[in-house]
FILUMMAR-324048 format. One record per residue (C-alpha): residue in three letters; x, y, z. Coordinates in steps of 0.5 Angstrom, whole numbers, plus 500, padded with zeros to 3 digits. Layout:
N
NODE pagu  c1  c2  c3
NODE  ala   X   Y   Z
...
END
This chain:
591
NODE pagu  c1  c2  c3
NODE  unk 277 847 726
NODE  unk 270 848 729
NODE  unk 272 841 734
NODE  unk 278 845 737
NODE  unk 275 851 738
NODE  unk 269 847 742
NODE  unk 276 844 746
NODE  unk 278 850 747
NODE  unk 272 853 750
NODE  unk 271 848 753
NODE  unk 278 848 757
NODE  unk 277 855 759
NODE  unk 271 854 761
NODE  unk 274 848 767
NODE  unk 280 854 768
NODE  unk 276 859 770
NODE  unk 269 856 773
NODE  unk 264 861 770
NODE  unk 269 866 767
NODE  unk 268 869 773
NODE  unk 275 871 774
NODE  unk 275 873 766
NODE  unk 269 878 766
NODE  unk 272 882 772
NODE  unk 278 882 770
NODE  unk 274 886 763
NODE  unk 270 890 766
NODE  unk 276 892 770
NODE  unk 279 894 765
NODE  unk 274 897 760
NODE  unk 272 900 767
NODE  unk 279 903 768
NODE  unk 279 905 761
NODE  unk 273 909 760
NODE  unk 274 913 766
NODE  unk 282 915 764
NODE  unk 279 917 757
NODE  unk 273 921 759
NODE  unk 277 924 764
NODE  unk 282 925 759
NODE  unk 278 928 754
NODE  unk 276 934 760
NODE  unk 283 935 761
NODE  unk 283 934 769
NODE  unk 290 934 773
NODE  unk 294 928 775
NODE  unk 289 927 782
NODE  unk 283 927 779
NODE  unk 285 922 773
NODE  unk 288 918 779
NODE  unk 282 918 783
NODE  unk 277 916 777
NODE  unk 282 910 776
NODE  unk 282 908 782
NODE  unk 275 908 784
NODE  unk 273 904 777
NODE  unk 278 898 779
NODE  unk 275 899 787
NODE  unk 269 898 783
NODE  unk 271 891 780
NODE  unk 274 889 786
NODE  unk 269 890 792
NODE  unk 262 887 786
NODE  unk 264 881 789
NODE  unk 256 878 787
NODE  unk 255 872 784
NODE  unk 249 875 780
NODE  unk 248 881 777
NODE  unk 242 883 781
NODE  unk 245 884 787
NODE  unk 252 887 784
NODE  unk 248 893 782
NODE  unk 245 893 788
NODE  unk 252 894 792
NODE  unk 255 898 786
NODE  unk 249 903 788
NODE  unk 250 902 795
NODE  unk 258 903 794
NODE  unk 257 910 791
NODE  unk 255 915 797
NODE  unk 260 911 802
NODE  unk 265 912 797
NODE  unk 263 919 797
NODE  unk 262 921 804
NODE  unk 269 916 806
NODE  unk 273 920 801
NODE  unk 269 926 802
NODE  unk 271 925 811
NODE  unk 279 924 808
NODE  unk 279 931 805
NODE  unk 275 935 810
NODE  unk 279 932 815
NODE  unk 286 933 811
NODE  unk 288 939 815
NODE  unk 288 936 822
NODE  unk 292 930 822
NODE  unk 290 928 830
NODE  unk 283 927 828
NODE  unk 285 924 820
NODE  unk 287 918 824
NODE  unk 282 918 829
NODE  unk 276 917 824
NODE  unk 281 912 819
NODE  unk 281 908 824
NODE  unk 274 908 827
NODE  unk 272 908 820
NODE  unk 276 902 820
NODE  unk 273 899 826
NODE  unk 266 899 823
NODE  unk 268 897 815
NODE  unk 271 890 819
NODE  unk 264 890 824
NODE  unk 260 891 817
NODE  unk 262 883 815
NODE  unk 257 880 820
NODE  unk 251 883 815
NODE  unk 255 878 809
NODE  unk 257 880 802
NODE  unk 255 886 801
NODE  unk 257 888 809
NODE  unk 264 886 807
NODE  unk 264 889 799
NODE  unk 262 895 802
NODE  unk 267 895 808
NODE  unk 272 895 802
NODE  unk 269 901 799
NODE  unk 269 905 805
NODE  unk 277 903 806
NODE  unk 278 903 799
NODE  unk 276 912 798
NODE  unk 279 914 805
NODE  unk 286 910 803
NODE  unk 285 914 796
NODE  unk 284 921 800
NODE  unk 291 919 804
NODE  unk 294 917 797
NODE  unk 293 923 794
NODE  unk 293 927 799
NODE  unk 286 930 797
NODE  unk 285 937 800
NODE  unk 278 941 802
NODE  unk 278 945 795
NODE  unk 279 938 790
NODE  unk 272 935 793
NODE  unk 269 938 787
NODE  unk 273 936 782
NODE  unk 274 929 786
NODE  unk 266 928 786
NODE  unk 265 929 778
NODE  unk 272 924 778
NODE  unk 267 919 782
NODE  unk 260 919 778
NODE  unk 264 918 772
NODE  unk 268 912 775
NODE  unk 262 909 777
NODE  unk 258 911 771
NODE  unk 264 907 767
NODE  unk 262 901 772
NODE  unk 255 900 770
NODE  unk 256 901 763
NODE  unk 262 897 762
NODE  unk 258 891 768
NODE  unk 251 892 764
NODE  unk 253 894 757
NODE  unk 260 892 755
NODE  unk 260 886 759
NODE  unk 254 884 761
NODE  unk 252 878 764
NODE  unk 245 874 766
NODE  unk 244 870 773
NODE  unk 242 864 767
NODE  unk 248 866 763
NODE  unk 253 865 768
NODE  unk 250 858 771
NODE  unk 250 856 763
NODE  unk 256 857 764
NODE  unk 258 854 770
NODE  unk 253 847 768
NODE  unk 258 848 762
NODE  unk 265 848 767
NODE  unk 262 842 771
NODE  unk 261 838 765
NODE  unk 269 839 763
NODE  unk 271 837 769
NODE  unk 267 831 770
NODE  unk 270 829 762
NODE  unk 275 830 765
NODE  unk 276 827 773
NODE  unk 271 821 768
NODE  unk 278 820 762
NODE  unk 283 821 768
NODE  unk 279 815 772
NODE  unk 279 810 765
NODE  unk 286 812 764
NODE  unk 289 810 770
NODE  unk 285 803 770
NODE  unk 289 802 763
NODE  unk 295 804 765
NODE  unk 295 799 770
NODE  unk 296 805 776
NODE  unk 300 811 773
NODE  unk 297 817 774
NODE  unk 293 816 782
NODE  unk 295 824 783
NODE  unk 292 826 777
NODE  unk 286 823 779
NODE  unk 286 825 785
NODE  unk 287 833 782
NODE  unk 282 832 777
NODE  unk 276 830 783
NODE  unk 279 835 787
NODE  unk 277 840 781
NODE  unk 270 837 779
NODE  unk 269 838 787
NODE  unk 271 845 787
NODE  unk 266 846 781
NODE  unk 260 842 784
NODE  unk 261 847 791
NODE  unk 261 854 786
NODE  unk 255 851 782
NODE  unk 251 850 789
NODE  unk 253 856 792
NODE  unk 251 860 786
NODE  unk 244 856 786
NODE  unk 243 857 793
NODE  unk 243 865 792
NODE  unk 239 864 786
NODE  unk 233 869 784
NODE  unk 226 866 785
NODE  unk 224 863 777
NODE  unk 232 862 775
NODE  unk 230 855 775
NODE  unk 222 851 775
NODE  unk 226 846 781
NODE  unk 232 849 784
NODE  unk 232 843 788
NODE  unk 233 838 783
NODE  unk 239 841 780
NODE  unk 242 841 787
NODE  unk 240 833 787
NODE  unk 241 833 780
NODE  unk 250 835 781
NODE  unk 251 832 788
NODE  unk 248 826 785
NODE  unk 254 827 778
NODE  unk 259 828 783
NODE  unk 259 823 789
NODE  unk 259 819 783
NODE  unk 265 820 779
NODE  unk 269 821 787
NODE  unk 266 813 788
NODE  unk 268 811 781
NODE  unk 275 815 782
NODE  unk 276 812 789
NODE  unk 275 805 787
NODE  unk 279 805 781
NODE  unk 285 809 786
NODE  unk 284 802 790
NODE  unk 284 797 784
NODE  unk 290 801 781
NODE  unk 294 800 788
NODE  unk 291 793 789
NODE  unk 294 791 782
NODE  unk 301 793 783
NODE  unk 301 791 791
NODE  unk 303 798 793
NODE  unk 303 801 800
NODE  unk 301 807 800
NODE  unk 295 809 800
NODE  unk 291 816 798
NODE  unk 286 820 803
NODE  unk 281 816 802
NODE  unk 284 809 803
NODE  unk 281 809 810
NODE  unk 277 803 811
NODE  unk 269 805 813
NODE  unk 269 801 819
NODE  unk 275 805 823
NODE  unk 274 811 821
NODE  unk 271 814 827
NODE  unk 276 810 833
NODE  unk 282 813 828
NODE  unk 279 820 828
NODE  unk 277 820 836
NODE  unk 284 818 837
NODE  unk 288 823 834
NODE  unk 283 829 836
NODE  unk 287 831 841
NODE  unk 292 833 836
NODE  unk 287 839 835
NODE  unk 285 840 842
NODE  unk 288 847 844
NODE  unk 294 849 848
NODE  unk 295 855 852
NODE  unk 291 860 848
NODE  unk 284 860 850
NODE  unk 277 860 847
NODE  unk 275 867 846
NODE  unk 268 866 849
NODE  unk 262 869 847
NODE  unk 265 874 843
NODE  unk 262 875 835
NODE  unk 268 873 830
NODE  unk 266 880 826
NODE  unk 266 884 833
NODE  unk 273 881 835
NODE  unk 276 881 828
NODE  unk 274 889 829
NODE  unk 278 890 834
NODE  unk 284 886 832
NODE  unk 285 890 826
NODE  unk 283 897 829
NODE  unk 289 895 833
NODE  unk 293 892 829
NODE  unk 292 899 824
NODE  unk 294 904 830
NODE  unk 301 900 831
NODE  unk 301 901 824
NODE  unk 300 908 823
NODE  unk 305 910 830
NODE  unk 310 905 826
NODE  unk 308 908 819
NODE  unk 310 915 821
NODE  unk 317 913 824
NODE  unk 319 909 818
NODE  unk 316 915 813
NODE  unk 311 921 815
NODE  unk 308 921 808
NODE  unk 308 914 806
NODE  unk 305 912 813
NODE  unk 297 908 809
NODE  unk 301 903 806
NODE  unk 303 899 813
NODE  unk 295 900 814
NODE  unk 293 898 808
NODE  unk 297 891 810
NODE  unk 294 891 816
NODE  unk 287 891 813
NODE  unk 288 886 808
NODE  unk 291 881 813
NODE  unk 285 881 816
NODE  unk 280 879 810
NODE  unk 277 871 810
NODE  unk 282 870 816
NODE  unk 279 867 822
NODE  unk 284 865 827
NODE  unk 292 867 828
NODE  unk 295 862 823
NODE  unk 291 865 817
NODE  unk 294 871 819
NODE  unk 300 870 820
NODE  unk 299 866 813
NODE  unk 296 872 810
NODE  unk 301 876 811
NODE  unk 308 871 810
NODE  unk 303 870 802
NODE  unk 303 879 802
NODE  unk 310 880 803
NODE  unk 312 874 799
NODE  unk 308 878 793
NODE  unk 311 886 794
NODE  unk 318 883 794
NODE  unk 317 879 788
NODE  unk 313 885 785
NODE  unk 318 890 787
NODE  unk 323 889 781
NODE  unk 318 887 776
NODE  unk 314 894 777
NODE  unk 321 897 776
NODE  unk 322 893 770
NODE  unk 316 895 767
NODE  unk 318 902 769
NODE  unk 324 902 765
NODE  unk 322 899 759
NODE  unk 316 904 759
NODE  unk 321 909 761
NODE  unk 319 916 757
NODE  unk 313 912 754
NODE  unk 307 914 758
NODE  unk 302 909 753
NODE  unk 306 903 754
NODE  unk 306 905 761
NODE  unk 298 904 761
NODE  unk 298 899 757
NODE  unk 304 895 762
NODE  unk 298 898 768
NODE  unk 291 895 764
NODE  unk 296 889 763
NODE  unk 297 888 772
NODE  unk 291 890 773
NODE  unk 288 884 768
NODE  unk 292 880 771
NODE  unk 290 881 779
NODE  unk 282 879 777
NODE  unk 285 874 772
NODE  unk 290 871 778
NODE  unk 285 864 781
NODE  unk 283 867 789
NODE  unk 288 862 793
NODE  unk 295 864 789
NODE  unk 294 871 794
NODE  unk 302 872 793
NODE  unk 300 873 786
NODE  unk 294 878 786
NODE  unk 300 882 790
NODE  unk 304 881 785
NODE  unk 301 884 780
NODE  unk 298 890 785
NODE  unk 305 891 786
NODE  unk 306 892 779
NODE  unk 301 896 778
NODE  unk 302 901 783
NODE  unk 309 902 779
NODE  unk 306 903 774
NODE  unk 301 909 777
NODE  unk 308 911 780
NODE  unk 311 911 774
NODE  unk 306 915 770
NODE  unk 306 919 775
NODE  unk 314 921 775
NODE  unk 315 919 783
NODE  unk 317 912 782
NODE  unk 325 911 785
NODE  unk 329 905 788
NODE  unk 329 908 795
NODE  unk 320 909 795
NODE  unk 319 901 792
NODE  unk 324 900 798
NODE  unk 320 904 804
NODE  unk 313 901 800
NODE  unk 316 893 802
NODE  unk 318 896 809
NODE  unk 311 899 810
NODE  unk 309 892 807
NODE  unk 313 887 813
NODE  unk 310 893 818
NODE  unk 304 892 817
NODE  unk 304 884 818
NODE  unk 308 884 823
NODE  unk 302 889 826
NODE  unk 297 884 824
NODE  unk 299 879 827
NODE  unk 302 882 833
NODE  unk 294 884 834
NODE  unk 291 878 832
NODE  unk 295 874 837
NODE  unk 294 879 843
NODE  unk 287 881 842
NODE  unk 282 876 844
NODE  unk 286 871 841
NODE  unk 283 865 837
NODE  unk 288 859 836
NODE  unk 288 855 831
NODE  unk 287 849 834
NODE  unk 280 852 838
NODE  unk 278 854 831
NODE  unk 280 847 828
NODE  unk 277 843 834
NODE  unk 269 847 833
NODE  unk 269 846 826
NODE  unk 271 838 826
NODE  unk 265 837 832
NODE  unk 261 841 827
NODE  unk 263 836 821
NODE  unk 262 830 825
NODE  unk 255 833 828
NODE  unk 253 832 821
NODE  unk 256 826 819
NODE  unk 253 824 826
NODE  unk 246 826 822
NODE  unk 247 823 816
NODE  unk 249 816 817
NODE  unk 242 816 822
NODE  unk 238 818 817
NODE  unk 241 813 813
NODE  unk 235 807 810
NODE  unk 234 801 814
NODE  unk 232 794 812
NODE  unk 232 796 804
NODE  unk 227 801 805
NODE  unk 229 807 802
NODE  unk 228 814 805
NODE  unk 229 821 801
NODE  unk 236 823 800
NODE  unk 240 827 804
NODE  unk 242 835 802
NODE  unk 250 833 803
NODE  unk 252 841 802
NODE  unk 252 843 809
NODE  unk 257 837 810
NODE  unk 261 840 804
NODE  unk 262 847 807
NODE  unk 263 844 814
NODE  unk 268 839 810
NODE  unk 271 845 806
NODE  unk 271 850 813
NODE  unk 275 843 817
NODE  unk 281 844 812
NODE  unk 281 851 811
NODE  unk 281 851 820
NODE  unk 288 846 819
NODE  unk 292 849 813
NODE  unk 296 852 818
NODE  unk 297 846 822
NODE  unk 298 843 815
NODE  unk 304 848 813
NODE  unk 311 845 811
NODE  unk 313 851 815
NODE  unk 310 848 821
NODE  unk 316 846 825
NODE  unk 312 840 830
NODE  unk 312 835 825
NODE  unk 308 830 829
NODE  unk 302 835 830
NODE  unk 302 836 823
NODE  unk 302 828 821
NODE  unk 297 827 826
NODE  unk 292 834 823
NODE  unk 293 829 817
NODE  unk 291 824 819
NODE  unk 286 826 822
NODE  unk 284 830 815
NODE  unk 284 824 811
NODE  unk 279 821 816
NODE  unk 274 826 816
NODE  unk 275 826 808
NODE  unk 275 818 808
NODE  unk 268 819 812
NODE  unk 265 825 808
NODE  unk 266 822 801
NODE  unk 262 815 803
NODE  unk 256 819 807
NODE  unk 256 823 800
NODE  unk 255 817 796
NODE  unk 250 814 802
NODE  unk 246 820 800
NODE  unk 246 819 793
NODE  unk 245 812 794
NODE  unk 238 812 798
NODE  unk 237 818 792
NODE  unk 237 812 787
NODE  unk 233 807 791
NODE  unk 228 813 793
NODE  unk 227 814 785
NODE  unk 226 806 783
NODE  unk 222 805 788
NODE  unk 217 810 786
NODE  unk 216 807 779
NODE  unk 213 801 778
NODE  unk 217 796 776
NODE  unk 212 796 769
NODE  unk 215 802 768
NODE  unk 222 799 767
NODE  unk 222 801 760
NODE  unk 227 804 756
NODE  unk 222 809 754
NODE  unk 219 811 761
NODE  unk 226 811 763
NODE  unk 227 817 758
NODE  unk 221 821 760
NODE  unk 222 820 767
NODE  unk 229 823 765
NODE  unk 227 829 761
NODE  unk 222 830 769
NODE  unk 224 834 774
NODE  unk 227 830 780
NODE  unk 223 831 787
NODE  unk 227 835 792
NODE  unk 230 831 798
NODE  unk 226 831 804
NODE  unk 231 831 810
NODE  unk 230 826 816
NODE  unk 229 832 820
NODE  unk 233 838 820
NODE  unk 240 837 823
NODE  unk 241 843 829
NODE  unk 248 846 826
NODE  unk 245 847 820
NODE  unk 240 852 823
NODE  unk 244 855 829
NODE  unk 253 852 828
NODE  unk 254 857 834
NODE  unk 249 852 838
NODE  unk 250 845 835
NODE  unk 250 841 840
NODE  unk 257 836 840
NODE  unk 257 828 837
NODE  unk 256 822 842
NODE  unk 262 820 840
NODE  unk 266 827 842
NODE  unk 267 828 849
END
């Protein structure tokens, strides 16, 4: 019994990295819960129980931190904006011209604020979040009293339930992330034995499972490279000690795919069949592939000042459409115009953004509806349909966006439902406002400084191959070992390469040669990345043995030299766009 619960653990812990996703998803809900409830118990109206609720799930929504010290610091930090953009909302409720003026220069600095990080970008939404508030309940001057009272008890709720309820510690959580990574690589290690002994079924699990264990190591590095000074006596070492893990298991994992292919005689290869000799003639052959069109750069300017002005103007085409379609109902177009926006970097994200929007409202609208009228008349099942959505938003993983808008969906029938305003005809007009506010957003995103897709694929693959570039020179010569090479920045250069071409990549994309040529390209930067990280982690091994006598070659002095910290890489020197990308000068193999 005990095995299986370990199992269980275990699984859950590789689903859900951390249990990131499973402790907001609780603090949103006993946050959500004790708000209700002590609001209840003080007997205030509908729109300060709907305020209070509101801003507890915005609480858990824009504590977007991985450590716990940095999310108080922006749940202190979110308090007063909430306060002073509700505080604006109300104040400005009588004179509707200067409402939408401040909204949307509200809007303007909330999206300009992502240039300062995390918390710019956190604090942004709390700011969006309280002025939506102010419009969605239609808060008058004389209820910011009540409305304020509501909020101190909705982020009161926050801190008891983020700290007391649910509390985590910057060690707890990378226990448990060590934990994840650890699955996954039994898991990418089991999926590698049983390819090579089922004689070549199961390449694609493989290759799923190392995606995986991949994805695990990246979280687990990003958690330790923002890390608090004292969480670990090396942070380095651990750094080198899971780069090192998980170059190997994709080196065992590729060689296997290879063995596997070789013994059936198959053709077909995987990303990583490429051979090392021709990946660079390949990949300057089908760059231009990526070079851009008509569209041009958008020079000088900073992405976060661009994509203010985008989604300033894509938010006033929203309000002047939005009061065509419904005088009243008029934010929810806004709302999706600001969304689209969130992580897009180029035209194609948003145009994807919004098509996985409107996918999710039109899938949520008739199961908001049925939830509704199965709580029909039992306001409790209603609340406990609305915790369950709410649960379901945090716990969705971050790349099924259709499905946290779904479950947003669902959850807003709920409050409707509550609230005894719930029809057919507002679900209608709410996936109207939807399929208006993404055709605003994209319509902004292609005409105001614009940014093509492939401008952007373009930067980030000469990026890539300027620390591919580096990389490779700062390999051991001669068998002389040198220090092993950091390959993070090569992960998140690789990993912002792949995020650039899914647009281009989208079945949807109606010129197939143009998408066969992005993956070809794809696979030879993968192909290429995946031999510069075992490069690295080799040069890591030669530099560990050559410190050691061969005397010392022993099984004990092997055990004593594992349970000491390793020491950290000393790069050959600092490659240019790790300090400064936007001046990274280009490879001598791009032209």
């Amino acid at each position: 019994m005990a095995a299986k619960t370990a199992s269980l653990r275990d699984r859950v812990a590789a689903a859900d990295p951390g249990l990131l996703r499973l402790t907001a998803g609780l603090r949103a809900v006993l946050g959500l819960t004790l708000t209700l409830a002590a609001l209840t118990v003080r007997d205030q109206p509908s729109v300060v129980l709907l305020a209070g609720g509101f801003t507890a799930v915005v609480t858990s929504l824009a504590s977007s931190d991985l450590h716990p010290r940095n999310q108080f610091l922006t749940l202190l930090a979110g308090a007063p904006v909430t306060l002073a953009a509700l505080t604006a909302g109300g104040l400005l409720a009588p004179f509707p011209f200067a409402s939408h003026l401040a909204f949307l220069l509200l809007i303007f600095t909330a999206v300009y604020a992502r240039r300062f990080g995390r918390r710019g970008l956190d604090l942004g939404i709390f700011a969006f979040m309280a002025y939506f508030l102010s419009q969605f309940a239609r808060i008058q001057p004389h209820q910011l009293p009540q409305l304020t009272g509501a909020l101190a008890v909705a982020f009161a709720a926050a801190a008891v339930t983020r700290f007391c309820l649910v509390p985590t510690t910057s060690y707890g959580i990378l226990r448990r992330l060590r934990a994840a990574f650890n699955r996954r690589l039994r898991d990418a290690q089991q999926a590698t034995s049983d390819l090579l002994a089922d004689g070549g079924a199961g390449v694609r699990r493989v290759e799923r499972r190392l995606d995986r264990l991949h994805t695990s190591a990246l979280l687990l590095q990003e958690f330790l490279d923002e890390a608090p000074v004292g969480l670990l006596r090396d942070t380095a070492a651990e750094l080198e000690r899971t780069a090192r893990a998980d170059a190997t298991a994709q080196r065992l994992g590729v060689l296997a795919i290879r063995a596997a292919e070789d013994s059936t005689g198959s053709s077909a290869g995987t990303m990583r069949e490429a051979k090392t000799a021709d990946l660079t003639d390949r990949t300057e052959r089908d760059r231009v592939a990526l070079r851009p069109g008509a569209a041009q750069p958008s020079g000088p300017w900073r992405h976060t000042t661009r994509q203010a002005f985008q989604v300033t103007a894509a938010a006033a085409l929203a309000v002047l459409g939005g009061h065509l379609l419904s005088p009243h109902l008029w934010y929810w177009a806004v709302a999706t115009a600001w969304v689209v926006f969130i992580n897009a970097e180029h035209t194609g994200d948003v145009l994807l953004q919004s098509g996985r929007r409107l996918i999710g409202t039109v899938a949520g609208v008739p199961f908001g509806y049925g939830l509704a009228a199965l709580a029909d008349g039992h306001t409790t099942l209603a609340l406990a349909f609305l915790l369950a959505c709410v649960f379901g938003m945090f716990c969705t993983p971050s790349g099924s966006y259709w499905a946290v808008t779904f479950f947003i969906t669902g959850s807003l029938s709920m409050v409707l439902a509550v609230l005894h305003t719930l029809s057919p005809q507002l679900l209608a007009l709410r996936v109207q406002e939807t399929v208006l506010g993404a055709g605003c957003g994209i319509l902004a995103a292609a005409l105001v400084v614009p940014t093509a897709v492939r401008t952007v694929a373009e930067m980030r693959l000469r990026e890539l191959l300027s620390l591919l570039d580096h990389l490779v020179r700062c390999a051991p010569q001669a068998g002389v070992p040198k220090p092993a090479l950091d390959a993070r920045d090569l992960d998140q250069a690789l990993e912002a390469f792949r995020t650039a071409c899914r647009p281009l990549l989208h079945p949807l994309n109606p010129r197939r040669a143009e998408r066969a040529r992005v993956r070809r390209v794809l696979e030879c930067v993968e192909a290429t990345s995946f031999h510069a990280r075992s490069l690295a982690t080799e040069t890591g091994r030669a530099r560990d043995a050559a410190a050691w006598p061969a005397s010392q070659h022993s099984s004990t002095a092997r055990q004593d030299r594992t349970n000491q910290a390793i020491l950290p890489p000393q790069p050959c020197a600092p490659c240019p766009c790790t300090a400064r990308p936007d001046s990274c000068p280009a490879p001598t193999n791009v032209p």
